[in-house]
N, CA, C and O atoms as CSV, one atom per row, in Angstrom:
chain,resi,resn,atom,element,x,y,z
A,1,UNK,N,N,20.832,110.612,39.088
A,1,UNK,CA,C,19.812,109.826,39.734
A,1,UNK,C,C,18.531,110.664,39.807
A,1,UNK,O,O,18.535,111.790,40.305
A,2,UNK,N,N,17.052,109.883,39.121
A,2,UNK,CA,C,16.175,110.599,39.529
A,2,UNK,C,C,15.217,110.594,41.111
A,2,UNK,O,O,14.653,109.559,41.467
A,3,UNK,N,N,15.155,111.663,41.807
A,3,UNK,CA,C,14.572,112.013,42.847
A,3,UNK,C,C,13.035,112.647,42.867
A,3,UNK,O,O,12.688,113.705,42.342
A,4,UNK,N,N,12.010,111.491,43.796
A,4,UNK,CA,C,11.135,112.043,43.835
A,4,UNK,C,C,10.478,112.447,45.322
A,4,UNK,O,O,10.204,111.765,46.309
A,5,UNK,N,N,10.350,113.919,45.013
A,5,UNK,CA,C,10.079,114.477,46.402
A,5,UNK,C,C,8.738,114.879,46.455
A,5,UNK,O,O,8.272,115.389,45.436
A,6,UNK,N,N,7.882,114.722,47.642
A,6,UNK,CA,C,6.300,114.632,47.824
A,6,UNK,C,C,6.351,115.803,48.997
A,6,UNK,O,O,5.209,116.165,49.279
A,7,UNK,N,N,7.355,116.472,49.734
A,7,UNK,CA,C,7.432,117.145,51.195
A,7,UNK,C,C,7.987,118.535,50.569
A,7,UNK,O,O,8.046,119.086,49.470
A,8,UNK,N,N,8.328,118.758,51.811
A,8,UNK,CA,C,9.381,120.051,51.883
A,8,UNK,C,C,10.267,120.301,50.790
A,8,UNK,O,O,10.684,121.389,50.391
A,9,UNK,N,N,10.592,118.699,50.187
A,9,UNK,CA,C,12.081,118.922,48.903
A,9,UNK,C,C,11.198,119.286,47.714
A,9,UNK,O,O,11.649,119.147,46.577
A,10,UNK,N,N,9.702,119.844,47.960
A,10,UNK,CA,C,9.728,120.615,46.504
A,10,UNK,C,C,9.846,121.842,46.274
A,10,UNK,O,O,9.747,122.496,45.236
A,11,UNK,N,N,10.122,122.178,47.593
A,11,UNK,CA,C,10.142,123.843,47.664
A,11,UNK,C,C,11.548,124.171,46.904
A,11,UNK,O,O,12.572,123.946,47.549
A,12,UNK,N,N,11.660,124.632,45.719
A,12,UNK,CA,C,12.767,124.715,45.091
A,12,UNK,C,C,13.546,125.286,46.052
A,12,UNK,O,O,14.572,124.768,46.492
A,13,UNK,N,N,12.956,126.665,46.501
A,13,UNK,CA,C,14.180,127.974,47.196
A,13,UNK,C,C,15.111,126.957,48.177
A,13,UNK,O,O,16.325,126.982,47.979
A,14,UNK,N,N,14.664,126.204,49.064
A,14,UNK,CA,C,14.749,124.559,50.114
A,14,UNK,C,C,16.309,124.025,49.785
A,14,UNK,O,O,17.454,123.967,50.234
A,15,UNK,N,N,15.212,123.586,48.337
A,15,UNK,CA,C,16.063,122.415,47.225
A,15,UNK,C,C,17.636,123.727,46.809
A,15,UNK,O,O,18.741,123.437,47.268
A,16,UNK,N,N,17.511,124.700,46.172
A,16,UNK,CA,C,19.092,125.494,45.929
A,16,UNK,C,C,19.843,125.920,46.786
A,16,UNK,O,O,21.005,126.198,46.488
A,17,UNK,N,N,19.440,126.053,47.869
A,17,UNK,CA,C,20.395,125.692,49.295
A,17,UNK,C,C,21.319,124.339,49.447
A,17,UNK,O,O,22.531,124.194,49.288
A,18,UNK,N,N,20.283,123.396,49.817
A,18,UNK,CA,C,20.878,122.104,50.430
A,18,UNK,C,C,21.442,121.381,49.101
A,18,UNK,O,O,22.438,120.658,49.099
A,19,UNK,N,N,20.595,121.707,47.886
A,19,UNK,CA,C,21.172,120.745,46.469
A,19,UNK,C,C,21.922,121.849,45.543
A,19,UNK,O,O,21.817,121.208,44.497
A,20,UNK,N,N,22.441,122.756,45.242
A,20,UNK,CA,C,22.524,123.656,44.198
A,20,UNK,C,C,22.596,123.014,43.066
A,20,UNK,O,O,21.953,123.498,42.135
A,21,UNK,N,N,23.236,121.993,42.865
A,21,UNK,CA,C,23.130,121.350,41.555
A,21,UNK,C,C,21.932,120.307,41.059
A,21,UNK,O,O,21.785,119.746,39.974
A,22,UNK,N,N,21.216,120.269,42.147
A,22,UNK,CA,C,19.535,119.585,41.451
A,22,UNK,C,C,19.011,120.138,40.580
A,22,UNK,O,O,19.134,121.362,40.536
A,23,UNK,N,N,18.334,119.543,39.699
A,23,UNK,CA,C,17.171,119.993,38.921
A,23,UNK,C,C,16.048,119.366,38.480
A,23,UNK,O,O,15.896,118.202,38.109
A,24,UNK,N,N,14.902,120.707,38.600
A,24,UNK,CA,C,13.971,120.238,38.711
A,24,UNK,C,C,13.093,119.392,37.470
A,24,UNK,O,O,12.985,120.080,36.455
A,25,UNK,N,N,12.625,118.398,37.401
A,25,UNK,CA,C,12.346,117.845,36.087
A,25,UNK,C,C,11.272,118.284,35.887
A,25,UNK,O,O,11.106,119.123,35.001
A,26,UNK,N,N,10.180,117.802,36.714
A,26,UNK,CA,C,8.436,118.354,36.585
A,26,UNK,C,C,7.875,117.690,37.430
A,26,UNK,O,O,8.543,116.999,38.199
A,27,UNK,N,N,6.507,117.733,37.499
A,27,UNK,CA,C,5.219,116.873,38.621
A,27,UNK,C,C,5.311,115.600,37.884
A,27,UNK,O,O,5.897,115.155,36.897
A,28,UNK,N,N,4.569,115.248,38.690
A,28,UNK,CA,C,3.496,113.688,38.471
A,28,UNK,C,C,2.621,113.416,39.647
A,28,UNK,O,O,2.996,114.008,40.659
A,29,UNK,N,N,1.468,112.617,39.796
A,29,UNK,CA,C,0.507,112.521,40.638
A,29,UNK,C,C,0.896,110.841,40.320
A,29,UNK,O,O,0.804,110.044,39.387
A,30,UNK,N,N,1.435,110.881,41.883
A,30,UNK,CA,C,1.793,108.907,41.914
A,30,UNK,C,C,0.671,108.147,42.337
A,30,UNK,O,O,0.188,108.203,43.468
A,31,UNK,N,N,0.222,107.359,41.304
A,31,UNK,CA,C,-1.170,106.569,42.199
A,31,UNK,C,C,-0.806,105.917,42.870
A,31,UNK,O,O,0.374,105.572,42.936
A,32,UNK,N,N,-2.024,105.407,43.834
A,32,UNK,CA,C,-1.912,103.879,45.164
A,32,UNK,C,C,-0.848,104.745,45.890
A,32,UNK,O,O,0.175,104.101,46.127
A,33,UNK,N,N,-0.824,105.852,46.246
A,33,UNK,CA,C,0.020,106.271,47.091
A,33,UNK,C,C,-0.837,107.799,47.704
A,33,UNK,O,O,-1.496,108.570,47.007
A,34,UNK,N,N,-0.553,107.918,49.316
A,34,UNK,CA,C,-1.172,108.921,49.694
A,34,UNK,C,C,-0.461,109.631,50.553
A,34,UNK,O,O,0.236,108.979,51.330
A,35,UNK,N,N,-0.436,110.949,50.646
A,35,UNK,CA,C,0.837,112.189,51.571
A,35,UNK,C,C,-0.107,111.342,53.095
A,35,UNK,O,O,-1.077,110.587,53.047
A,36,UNK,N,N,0.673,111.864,54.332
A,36,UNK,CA,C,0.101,111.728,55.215
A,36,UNK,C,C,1.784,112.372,56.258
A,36,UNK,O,O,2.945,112.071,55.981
A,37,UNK,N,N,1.310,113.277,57.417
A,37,UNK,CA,C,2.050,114.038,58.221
A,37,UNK,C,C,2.230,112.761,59.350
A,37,UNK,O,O,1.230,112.066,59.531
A,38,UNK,N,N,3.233,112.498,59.966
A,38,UNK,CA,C,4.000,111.864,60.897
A,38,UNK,C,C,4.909,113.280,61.313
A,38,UNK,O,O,6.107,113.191,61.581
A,39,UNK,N,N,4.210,114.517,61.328
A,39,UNK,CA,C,5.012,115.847,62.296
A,39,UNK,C,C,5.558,116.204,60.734
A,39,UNK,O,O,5.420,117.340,60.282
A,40,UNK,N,N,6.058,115.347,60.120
A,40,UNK,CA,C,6.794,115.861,58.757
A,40,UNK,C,C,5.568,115.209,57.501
A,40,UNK,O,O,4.421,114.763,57.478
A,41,UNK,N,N,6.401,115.433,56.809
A,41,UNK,CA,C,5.642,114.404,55.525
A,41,UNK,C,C,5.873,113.324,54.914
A,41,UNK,O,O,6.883,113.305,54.209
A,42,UNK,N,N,5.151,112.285,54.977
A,42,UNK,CA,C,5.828,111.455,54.578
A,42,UNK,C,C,4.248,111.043,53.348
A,42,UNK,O,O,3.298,111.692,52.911
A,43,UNK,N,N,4.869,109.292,53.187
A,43,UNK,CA,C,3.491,108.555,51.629
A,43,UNK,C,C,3.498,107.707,52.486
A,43,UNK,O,O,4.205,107.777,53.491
A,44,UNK,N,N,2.704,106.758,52.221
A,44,UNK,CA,C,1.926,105.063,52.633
A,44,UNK,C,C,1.291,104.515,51.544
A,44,UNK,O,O,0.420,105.194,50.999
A,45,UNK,N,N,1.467,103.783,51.259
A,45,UNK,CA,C,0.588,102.600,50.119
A,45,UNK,C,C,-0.840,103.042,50.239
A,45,UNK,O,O,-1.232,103.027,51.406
A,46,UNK,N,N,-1.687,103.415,49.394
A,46,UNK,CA,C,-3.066,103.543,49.670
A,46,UNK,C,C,-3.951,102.868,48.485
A,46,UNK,O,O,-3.419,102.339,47.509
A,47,UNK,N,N,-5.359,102.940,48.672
A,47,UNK,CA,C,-6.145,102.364,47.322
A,47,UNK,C,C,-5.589,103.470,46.682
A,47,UNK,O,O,-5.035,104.542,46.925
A,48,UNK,N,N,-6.203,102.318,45.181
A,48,UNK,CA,C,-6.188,102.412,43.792
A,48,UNK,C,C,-6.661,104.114,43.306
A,48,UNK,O,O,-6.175,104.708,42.344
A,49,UNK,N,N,-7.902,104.761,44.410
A,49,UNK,CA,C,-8.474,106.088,44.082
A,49,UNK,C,C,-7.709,107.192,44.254
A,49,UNK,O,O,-8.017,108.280,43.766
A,50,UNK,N,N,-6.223,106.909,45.251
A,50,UNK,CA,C,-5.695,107.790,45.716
A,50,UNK,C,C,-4.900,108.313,44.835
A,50,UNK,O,O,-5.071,107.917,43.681
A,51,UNK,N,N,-4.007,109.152,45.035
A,51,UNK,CA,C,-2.729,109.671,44.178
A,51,UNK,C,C,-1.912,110.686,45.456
A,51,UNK,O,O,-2.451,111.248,46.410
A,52,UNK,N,N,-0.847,110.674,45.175
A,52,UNK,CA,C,0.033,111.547,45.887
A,52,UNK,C,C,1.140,112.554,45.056
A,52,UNK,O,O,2.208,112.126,44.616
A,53,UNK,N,N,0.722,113.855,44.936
A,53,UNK,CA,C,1.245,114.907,43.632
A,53,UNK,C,C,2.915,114.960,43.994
A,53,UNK,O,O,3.161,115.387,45.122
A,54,UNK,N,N,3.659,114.713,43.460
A,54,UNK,CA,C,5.021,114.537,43.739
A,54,UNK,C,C,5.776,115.394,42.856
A,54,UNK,O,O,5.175,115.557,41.794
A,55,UNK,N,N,6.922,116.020,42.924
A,55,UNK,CA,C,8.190,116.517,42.165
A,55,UNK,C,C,9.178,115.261,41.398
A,55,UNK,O,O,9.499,114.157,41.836
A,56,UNK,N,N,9.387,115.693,40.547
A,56,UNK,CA,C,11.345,114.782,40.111
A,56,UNK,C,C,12.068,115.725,39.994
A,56,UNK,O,O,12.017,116.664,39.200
A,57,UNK,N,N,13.050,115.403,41.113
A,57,UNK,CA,C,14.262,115.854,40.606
A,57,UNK,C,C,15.631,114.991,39.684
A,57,UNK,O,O,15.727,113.797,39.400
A,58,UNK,N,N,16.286,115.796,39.478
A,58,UNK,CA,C,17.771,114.921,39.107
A,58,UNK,C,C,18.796,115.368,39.774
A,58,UNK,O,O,19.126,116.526,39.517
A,59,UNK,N,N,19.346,114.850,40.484
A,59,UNK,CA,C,20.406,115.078,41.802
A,59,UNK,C,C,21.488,114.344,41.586
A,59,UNK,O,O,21.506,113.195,41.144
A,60,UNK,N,N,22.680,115.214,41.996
A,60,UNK,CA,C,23.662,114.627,42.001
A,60,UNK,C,C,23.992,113.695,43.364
A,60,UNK,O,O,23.255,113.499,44.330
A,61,UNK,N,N,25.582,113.099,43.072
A,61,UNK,CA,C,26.062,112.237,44.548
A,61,UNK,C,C,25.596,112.850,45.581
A,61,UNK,O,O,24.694,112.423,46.301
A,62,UNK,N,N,26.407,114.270,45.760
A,62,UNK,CA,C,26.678,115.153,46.406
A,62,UNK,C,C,25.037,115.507,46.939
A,62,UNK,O,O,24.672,115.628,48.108
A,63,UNK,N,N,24.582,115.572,46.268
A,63,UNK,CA,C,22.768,116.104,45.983
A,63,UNK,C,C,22.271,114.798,47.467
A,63,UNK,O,O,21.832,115.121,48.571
A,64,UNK,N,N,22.461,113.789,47.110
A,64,UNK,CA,C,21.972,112.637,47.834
A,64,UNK,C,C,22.737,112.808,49.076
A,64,UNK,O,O,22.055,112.677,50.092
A,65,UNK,N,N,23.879,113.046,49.236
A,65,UNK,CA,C,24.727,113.021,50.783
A,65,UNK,C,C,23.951,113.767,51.255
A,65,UNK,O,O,23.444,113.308,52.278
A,66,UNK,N,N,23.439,115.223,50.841
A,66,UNK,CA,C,22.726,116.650,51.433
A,66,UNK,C,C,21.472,115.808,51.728
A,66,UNK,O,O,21.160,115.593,52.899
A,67,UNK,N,N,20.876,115.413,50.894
A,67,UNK,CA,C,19.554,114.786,51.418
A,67,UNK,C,C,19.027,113.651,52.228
A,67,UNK,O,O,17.878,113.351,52.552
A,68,UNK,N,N,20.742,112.842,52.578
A,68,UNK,CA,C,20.465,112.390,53.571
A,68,UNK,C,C,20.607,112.084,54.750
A,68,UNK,O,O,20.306,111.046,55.340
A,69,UNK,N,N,21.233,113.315,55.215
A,69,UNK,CA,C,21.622,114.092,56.027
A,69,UNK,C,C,20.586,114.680,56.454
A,69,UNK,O,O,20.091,114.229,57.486
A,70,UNK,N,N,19.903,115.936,55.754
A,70,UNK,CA,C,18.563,116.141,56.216
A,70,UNK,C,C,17.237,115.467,56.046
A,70,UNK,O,O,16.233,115.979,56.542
A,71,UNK,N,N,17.190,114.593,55.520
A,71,UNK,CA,C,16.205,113.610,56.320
A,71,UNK,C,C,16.490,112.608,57.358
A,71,UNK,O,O,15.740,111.832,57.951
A,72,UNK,N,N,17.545,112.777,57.421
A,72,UNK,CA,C,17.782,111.986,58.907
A,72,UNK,C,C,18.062,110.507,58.394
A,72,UNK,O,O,17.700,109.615,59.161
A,73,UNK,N,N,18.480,110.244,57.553
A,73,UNK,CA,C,18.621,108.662,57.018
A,73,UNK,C,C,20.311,108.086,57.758
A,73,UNK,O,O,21.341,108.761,57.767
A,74,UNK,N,N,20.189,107.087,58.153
A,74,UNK,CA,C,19.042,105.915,57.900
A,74,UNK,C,C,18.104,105.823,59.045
A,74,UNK,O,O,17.225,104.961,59.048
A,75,UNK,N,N,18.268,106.804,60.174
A,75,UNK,CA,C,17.242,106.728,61.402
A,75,UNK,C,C,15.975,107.192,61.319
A,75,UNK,O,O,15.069,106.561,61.863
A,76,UNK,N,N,15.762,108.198,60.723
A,76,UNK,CA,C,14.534,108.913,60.473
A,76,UNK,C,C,13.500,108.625,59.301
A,76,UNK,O,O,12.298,108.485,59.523
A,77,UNK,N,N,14.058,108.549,58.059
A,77,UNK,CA,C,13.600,108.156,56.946
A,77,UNK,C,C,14.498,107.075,56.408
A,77,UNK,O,O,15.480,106.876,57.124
A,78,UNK,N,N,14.420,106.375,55.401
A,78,UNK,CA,C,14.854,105.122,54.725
A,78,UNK,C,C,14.561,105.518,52.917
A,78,UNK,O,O,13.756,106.305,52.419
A,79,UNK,N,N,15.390,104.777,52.388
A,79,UNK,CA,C,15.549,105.183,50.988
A,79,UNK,C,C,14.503,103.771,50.235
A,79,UNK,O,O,14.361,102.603,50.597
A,80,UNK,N,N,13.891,104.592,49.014
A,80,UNK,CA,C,12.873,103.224,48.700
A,80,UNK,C,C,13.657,103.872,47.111
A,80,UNK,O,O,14.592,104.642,46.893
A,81,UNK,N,N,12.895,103.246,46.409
A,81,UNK,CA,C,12.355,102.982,44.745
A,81,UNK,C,C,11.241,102.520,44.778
A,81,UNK,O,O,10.748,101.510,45.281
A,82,UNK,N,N,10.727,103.666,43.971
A,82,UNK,CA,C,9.155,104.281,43.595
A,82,UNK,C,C,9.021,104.554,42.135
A,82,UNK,O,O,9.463,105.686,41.934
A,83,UNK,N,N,8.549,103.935,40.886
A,83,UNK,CA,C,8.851,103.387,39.964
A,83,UNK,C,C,9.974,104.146,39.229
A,83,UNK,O,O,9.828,104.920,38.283
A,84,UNK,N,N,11.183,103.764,39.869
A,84,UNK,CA,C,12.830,103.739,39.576
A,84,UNK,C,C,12.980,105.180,40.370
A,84,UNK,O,O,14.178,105.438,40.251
A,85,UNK,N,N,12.602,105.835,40.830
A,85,UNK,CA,C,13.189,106.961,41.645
A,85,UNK,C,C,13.214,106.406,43.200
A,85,UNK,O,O,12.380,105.796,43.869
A,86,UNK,N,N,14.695,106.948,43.504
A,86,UNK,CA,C,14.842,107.085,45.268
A,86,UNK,C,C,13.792,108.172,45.723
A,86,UNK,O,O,13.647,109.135,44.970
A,87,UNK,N,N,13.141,108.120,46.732
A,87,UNK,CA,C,12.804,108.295,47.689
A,87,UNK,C,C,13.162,108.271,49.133
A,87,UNK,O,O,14.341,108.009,49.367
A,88,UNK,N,N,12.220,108.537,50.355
A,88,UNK,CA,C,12.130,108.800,51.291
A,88,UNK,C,C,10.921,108.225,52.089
A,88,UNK,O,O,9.828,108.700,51.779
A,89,UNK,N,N,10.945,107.175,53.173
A,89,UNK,CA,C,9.923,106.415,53.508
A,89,UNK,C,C,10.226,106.760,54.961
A,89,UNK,O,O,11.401,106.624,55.301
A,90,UNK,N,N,9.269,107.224,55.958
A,90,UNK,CA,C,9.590,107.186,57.370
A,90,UNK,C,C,9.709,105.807,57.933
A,90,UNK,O,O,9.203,104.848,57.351
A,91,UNK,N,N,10.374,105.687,59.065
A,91,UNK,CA,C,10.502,104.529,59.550
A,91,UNK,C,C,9.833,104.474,60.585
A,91,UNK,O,O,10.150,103.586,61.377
A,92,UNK,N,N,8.674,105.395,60.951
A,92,UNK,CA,C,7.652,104.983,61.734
A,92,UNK,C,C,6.074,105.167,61.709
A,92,UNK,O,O,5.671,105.792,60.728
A,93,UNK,N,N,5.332,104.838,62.399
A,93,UNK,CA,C,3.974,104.806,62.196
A,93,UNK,C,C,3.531,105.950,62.931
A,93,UNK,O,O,4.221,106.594,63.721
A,94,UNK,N,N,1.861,106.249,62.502
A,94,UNK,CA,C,1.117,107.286,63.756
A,94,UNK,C,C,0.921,108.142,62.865
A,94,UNK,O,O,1.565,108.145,61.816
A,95,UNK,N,N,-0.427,109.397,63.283
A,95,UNK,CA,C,0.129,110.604,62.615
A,95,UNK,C,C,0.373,111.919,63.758
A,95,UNK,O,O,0.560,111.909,64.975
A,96,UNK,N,N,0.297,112.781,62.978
A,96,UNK,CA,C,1.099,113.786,63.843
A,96,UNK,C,C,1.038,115.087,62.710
A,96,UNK,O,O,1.513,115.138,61.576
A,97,UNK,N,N,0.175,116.226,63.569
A,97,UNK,CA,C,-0.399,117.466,62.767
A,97,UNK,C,C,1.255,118.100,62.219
A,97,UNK,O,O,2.171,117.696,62.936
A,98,UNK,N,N,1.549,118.737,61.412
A,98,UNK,CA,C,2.452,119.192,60.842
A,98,UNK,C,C,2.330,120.827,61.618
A,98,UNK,O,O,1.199,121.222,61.904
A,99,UNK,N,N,3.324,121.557,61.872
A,99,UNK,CA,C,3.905,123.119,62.379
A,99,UNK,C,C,3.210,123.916,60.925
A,99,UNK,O,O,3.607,123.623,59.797
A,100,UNK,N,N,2.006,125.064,61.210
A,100,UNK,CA,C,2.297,125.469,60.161
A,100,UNK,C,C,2.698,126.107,59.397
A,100,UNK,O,O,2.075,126.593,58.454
A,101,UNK,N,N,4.422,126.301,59.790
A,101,UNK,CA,C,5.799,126.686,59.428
A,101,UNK,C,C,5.958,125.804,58.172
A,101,UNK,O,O,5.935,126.228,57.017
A,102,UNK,N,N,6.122,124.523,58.551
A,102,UNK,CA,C,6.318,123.361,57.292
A,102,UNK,C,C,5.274,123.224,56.657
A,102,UNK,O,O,5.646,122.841,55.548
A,103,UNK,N,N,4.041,123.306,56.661
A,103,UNK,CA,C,2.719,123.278,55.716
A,103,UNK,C,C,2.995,124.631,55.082
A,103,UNK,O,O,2.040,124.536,54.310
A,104,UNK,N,N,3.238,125.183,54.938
A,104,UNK,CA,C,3.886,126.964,54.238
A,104,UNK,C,C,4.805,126.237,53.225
A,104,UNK,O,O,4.611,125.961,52.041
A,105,UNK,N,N,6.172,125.942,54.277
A,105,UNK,CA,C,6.956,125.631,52.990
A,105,UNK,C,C,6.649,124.238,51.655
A,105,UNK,O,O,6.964,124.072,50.477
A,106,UNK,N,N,5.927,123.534,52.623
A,106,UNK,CA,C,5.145,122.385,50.985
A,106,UNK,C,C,4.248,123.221,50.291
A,106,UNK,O,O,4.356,123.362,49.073
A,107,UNK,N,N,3.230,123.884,51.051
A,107,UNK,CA,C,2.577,125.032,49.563
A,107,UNK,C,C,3.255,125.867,48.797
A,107,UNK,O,O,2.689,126.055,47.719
A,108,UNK,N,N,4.060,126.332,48.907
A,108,UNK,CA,C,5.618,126.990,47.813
A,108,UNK,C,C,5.582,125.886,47.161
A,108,UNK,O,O,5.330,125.801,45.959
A,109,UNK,N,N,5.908,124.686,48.133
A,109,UNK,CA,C,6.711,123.697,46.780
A,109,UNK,C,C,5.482,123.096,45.939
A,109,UNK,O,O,5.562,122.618,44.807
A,110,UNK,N,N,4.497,123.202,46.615
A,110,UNK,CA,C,3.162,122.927,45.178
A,110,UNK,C,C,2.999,123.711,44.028
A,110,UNK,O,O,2.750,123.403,42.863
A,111,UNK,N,N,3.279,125.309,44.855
A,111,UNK,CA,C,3.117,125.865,43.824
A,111,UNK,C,C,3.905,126.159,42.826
A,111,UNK,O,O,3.528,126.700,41.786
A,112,UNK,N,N,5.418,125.705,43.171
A,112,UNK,CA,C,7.021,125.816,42.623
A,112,UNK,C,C,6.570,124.855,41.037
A,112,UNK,O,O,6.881,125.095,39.870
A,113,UNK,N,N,5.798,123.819,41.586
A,113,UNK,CA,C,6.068,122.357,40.962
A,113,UNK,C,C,4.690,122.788,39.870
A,113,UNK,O,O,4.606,122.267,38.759
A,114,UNK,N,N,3.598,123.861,40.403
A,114,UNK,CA,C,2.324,123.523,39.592
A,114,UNK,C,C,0.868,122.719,40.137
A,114,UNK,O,O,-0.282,122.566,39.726
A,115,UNK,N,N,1.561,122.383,41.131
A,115,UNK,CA,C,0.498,121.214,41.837
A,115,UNK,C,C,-0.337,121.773,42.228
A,115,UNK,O,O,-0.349,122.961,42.551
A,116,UNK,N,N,-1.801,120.456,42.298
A,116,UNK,CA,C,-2.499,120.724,43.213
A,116,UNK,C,C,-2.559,120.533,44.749
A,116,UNK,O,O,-2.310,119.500,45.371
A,117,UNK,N,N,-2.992,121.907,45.304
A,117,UNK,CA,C,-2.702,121.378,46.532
A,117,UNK,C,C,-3.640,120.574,47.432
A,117,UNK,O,O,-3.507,120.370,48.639
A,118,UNK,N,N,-4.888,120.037,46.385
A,118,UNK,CA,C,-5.709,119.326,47.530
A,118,UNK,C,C,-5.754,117.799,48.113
A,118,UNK,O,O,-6.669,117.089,48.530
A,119,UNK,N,N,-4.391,117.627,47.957
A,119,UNK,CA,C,-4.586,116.083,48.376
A,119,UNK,C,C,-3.531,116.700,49.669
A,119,UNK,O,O,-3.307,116.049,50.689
A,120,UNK,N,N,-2.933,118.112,49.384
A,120,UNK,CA,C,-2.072,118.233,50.517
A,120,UNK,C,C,-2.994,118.736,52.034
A,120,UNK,O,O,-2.838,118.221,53.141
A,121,UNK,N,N,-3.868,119.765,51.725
A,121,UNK,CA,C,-4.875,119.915,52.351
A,121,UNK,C,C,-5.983,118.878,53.071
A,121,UNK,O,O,-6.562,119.193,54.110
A,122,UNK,N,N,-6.204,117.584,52.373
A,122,UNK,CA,C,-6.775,116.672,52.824
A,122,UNK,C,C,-6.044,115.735,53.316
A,122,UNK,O,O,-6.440,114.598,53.575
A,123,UNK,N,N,-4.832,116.203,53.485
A,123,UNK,CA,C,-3.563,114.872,53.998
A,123,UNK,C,C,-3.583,115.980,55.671
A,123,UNK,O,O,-3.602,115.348,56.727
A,124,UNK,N,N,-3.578,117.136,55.719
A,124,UNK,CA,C,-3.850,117.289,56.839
A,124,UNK,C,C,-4.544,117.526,57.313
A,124,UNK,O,O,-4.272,117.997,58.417
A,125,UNK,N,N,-6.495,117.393,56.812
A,125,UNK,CA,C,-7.420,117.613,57.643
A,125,UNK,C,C,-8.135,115.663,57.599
A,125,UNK,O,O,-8.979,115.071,58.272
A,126,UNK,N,N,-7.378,115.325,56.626
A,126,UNK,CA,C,-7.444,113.266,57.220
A,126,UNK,C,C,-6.821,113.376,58.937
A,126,UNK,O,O,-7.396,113.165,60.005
A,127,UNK,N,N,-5.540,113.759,58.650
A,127,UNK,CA,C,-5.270,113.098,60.025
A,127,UNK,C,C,-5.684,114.219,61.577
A,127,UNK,O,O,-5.518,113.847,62.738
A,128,UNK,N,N,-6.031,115.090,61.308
A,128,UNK,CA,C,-6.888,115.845,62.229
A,128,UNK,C,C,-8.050,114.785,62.794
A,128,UNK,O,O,-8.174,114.368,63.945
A,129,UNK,N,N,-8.996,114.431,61.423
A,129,UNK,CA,C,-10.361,113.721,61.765
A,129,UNK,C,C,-9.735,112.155,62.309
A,129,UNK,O,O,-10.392,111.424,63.050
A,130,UNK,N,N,-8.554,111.855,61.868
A,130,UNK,CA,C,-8.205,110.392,62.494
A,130,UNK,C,C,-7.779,110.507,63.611
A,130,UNK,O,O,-8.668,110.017,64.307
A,131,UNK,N,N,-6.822,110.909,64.388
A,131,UNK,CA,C,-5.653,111.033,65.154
A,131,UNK,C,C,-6.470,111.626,66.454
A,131,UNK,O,O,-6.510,110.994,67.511
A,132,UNK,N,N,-7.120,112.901,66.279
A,132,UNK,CA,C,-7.115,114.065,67.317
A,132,UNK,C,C,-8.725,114.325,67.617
A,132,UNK,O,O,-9.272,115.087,68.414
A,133,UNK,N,N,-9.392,113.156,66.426
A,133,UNK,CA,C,-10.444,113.523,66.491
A,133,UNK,C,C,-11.694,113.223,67.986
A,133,UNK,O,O,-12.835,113.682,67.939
């Protein structure tokens, strides 16, 4: 099954703990979709200008029990298809500044993956200027 992770699950070192048998495929920048922190990370539907830099993985069964377990599914996050990959959708609204313990470990996983990190950077100084402002 392919897995696409936008958070924490790109931090490979993360990912060979909880998945050992994942692997990593490569990036993509998903349009009409934008990162945004709810305390963690999550996406939201956005305009057409946006993009949200994402990982694929390929995960096994086993791969998926681990992952949904730690995302907290089905209470915390919810499983989507995002053009044919599972995902991870929070099941609630608001935002909420991220620890920056966990903004550390998504810049590893940008840089694991190649990415850029400025939509991650503007996903948390958006909700600074929205939320807290």
């Amino acid at each position: 099954m392919l897995y696409l992770a936008y958070g924490s699950n790109l931090n490979k070192s993360q990912m060979a703990s909880r998945c050992p048998r994942a692997k990593p495929l490569g990036a993509i920048y998903l349009p009409s979709w934008r990162l945004v922190f709810r305390g963690v990370a999550d996406i939201e539907p956005a305009p057409r200008d946006e993009m949200v830099p994402a990982g694929i993985w390929e995960i096994t069964p086993e791969c998926e029990k681990a992952l949904d377990h730690y995302e907290g599914w089905p209470r915390l996050y919810r499983k989507e298809k995002i053009c044919g990959m599972m995902t991870y959708l929070m099941n609630s609204n608001g935002y909420a500044k991220p620890s920056d313990f966990y903004l550390g470990v998504i810049q590893q996983g940008y840089r694991d993956f190649g990415l850029d990190a400025t939509e991650l950077y503007y996903a948390r100084d958006w909700e600074e200027e929205e939320e807290w402002a």
